[in-house]
LUMGUTI-759335 format. One line per 10 residues: number of its first residue (from 1); for each residue z, y, x of N, C-alpha, C. Coordinates in nm, 3 decimals. Layout:
BEGIN
NUM = Z/Y/X/Z/Y/X/Z/Y/X  ...
end
This chain:
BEGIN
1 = 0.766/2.999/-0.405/0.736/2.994/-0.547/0.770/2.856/-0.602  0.803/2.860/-0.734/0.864/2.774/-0.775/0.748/2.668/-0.891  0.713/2.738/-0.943/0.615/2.720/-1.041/0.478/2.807/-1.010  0.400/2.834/-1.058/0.223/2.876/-1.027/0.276/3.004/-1.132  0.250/3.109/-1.076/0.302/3.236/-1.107/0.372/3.285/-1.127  0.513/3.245/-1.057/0.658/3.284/-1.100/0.705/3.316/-0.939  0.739/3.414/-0.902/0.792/3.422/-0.729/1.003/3.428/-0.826  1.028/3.355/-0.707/1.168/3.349/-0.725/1.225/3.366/-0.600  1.312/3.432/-0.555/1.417/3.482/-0.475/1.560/3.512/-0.473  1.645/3.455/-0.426/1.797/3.421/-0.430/1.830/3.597/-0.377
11 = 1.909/3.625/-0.442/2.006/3.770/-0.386/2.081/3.778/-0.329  2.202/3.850/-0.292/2.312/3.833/-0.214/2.385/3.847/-0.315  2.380/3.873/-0.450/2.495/3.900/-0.556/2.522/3.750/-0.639  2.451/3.628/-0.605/2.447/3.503/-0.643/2.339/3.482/-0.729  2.248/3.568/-0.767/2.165/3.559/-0.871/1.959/3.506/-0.804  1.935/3.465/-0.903/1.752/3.432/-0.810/1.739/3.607/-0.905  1.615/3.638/-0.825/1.488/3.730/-0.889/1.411/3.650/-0.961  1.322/3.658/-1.028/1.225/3.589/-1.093/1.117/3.697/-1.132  1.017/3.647/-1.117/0.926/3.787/-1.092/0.746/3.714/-1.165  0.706/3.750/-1.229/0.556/3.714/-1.273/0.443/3.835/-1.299
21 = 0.375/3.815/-1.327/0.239/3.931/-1.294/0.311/4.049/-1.417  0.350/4.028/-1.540/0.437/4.106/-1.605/0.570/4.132/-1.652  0.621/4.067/-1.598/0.784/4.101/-1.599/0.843/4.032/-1.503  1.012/4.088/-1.502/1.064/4.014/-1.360/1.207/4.014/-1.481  1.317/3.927/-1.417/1.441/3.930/-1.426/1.528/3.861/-1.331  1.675/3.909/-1.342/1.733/3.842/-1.284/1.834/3.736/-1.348  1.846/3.612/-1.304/1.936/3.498/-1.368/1.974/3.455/-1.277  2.125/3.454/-1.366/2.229/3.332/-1.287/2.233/3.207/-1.327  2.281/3.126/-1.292/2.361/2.980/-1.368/2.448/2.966/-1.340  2.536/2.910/-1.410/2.682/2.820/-1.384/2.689/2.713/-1.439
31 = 2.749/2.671/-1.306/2.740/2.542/-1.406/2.879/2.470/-1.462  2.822/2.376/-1.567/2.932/2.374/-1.641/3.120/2.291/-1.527  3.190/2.271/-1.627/3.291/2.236/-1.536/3.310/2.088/-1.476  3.227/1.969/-1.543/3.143/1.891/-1.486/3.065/1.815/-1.536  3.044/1.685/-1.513/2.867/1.647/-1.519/2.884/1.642/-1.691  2.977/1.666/-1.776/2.962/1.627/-1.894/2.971/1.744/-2.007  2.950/1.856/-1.959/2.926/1.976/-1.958/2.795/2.039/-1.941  2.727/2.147/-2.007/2.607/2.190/-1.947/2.648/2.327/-1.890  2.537/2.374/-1.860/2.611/2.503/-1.773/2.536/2.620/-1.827  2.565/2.718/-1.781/2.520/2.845/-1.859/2.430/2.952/-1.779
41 = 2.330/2.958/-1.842/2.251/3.099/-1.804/2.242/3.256/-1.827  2.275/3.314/-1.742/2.259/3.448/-1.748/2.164/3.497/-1.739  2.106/3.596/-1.803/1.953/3.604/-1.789/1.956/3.763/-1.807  1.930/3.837/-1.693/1.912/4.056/-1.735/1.731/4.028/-1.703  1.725/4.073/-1.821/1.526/4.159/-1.819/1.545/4.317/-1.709  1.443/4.308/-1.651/1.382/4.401/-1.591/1.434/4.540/-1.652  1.434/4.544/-1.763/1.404/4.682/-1.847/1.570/4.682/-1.872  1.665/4.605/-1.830/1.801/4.578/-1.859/1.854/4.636/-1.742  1.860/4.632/-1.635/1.904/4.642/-1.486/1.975/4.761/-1.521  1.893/4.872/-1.535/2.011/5.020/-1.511/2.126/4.978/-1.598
51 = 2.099/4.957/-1.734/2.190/4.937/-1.894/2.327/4.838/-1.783  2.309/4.759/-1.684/2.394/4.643/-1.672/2.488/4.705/-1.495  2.394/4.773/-1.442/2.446/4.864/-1.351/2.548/4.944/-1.426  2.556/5.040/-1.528/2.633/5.154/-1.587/2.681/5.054/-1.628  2.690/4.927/-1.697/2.820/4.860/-1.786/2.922/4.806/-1.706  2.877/4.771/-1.553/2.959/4.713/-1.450/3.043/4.845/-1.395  2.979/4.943/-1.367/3.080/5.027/-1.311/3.191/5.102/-1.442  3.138/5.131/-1.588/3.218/5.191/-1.651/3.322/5.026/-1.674  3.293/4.921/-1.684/3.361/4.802/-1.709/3.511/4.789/-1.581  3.460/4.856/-1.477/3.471/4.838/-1.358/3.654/4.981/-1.364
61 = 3.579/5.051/-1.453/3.714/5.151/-1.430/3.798/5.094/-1.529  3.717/5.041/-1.693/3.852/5.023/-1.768/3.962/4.929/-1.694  3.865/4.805/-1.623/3.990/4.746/-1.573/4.043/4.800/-1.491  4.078/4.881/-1.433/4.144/4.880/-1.314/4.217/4.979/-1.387  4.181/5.061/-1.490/4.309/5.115/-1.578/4.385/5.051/-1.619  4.329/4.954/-1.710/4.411/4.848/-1.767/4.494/4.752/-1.635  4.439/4.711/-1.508/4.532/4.678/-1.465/4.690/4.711/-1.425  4.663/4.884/-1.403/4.751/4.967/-1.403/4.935/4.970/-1.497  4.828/4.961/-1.613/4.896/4.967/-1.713/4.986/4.836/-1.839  4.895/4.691/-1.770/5.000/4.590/-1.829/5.079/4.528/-1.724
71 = 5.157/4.533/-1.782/5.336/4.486/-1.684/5.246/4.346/-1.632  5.366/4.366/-1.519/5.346/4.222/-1.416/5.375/4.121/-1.496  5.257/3.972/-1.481/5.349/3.928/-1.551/5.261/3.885/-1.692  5.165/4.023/-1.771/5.119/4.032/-1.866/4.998/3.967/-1.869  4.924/3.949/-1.969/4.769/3.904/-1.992/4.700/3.971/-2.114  4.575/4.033/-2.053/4.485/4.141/-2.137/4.326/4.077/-2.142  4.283/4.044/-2.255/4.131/4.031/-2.240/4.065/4.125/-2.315  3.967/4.181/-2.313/3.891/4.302/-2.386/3.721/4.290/-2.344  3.695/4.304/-2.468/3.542/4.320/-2.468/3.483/4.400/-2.374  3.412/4.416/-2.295/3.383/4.510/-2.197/3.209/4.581/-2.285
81 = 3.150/4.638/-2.237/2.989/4.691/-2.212/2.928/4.583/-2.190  2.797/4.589/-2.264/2.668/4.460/-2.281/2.761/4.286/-2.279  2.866/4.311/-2.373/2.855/4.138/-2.341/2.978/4.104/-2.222  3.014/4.209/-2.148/3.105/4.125/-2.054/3.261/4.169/-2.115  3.327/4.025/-2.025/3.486/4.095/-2.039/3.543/4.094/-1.937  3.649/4.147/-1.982/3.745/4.212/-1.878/3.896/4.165/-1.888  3.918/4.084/-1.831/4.011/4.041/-1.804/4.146/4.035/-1.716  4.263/4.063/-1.745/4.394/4.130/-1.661/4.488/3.961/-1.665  4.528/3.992/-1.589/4.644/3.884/-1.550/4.632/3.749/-1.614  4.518/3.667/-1.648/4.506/3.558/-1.657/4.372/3.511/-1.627
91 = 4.351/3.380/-1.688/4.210/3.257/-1.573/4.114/3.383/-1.569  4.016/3.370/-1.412/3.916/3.459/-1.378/3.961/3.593/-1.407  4.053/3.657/-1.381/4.094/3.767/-1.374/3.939/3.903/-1.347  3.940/3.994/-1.363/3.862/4.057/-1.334/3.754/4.093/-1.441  3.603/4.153/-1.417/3.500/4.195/-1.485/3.402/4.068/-1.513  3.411/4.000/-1.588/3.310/3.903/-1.576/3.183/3.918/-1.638  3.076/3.854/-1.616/2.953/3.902/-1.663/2.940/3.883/-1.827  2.984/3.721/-1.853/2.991/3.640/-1.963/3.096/3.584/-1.941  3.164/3.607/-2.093/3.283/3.500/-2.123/3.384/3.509/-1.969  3.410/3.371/-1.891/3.463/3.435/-1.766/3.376/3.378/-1.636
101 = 3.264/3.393/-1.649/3.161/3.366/-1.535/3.192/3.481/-1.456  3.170/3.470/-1.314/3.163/3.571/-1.238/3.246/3.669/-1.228  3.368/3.629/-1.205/3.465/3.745/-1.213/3.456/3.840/-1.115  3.470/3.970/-1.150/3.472/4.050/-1.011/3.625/4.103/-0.970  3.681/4.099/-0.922/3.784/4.211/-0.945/3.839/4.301/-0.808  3.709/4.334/-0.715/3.748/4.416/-0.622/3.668/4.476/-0.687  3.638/4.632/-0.601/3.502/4.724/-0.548/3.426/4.701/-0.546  3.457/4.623/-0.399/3.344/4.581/-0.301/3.302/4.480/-0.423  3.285/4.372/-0.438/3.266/4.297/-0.488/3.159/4.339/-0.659  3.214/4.436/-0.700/3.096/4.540/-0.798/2.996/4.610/-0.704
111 = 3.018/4.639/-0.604/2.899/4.759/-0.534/2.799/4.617/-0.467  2.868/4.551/-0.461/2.767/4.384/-0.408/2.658/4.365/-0.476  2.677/4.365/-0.608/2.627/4.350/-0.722/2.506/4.440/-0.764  2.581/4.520/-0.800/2.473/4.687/-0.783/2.397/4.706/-0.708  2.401/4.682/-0.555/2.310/4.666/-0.482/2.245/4.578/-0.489  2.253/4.448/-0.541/2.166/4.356/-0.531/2.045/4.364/-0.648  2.148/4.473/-0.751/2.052/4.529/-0.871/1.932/4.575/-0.839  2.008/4.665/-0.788/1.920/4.745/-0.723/1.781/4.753/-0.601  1.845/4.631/-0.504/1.731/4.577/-0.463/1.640/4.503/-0.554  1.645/4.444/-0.648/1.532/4.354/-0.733/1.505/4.493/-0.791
121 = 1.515/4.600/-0.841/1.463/4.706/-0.904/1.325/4.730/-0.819  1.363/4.798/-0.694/1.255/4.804/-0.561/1.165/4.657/-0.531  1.211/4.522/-0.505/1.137/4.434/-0.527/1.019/4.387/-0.582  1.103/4.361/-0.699/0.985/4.322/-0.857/0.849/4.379/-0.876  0.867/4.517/-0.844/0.731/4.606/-0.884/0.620/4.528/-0.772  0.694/4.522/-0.646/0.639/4.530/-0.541/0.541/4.370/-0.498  0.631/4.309/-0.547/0.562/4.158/-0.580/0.496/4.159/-0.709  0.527/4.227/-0.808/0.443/4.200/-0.918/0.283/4.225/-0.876  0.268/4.371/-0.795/0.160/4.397/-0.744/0.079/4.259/-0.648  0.162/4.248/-0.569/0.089/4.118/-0.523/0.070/4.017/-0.563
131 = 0.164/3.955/-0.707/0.054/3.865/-0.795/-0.052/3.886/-0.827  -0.047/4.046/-0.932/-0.172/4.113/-0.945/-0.303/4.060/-0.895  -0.281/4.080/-0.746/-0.427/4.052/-0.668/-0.427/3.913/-0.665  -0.374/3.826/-0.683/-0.402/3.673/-0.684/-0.538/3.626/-0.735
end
């Protein structure tokens, strides 16, 4: 624990859990590109998780249509679902969460994710309960 009622836990998708007697989320950071820069937070609420699961995988097909479809060579950026983009043949290529944080641009690399969703889904409740009794 990080603070006096906050449980925090690192994922395998790069993100902490953050978890308190009534809500949990998950956040990233990045940080900026250096010390003269600040860096950026990602922040999904609890009640967000499924909404950001379905935006990664439907995000997840446009690109790989769109990769399909602009010539070698080309560069495509497009608004994706909740906030992310999607990006073809230029910087951070791939699904990014924000702007071009976190690019994904395998599978594997989305189902990483999802699962890690998905584990803090099962988590959160489970520690929330054990603040509870504190």
């Amino acid at each position: 624990m990080s603070q006096v009622g906050i449980y925090e836990e690192a994922l395998p998708c790069g993100a902490k859990l953050k978890v308190t007697k009534s809500s949990w989320q998950i956040e990233y950071y990045f940080p900026g590109p250096d010390l003269r820069h600040n860096g950026t937070f990602v922040r999904i609420q609890g009640s967000q998780v499924h909404s950001f699961i379905s935006a990664f995988q439907e995000n997840w097909k446009k690109y790989s249509e769109l990769k399909k479809s602009i010539p070698k060579g080309g560069e495509f950026n497009a608004a994706g679902n909740l906030g992310m983009q999607i990006r073809v043949g230029d910087f951070n290529e791939g699904v990014c969460i924000e702007s071009y944080h976190m690019p994904l641009k395998s599978l594997d690399s989305i189902n990483k994710v999802i699962e890690g969703y998905k584990y803090a889904m099962k988590r959160a409740p489970e520690i929330q309960k054990f603040l509870s009794s504190l």
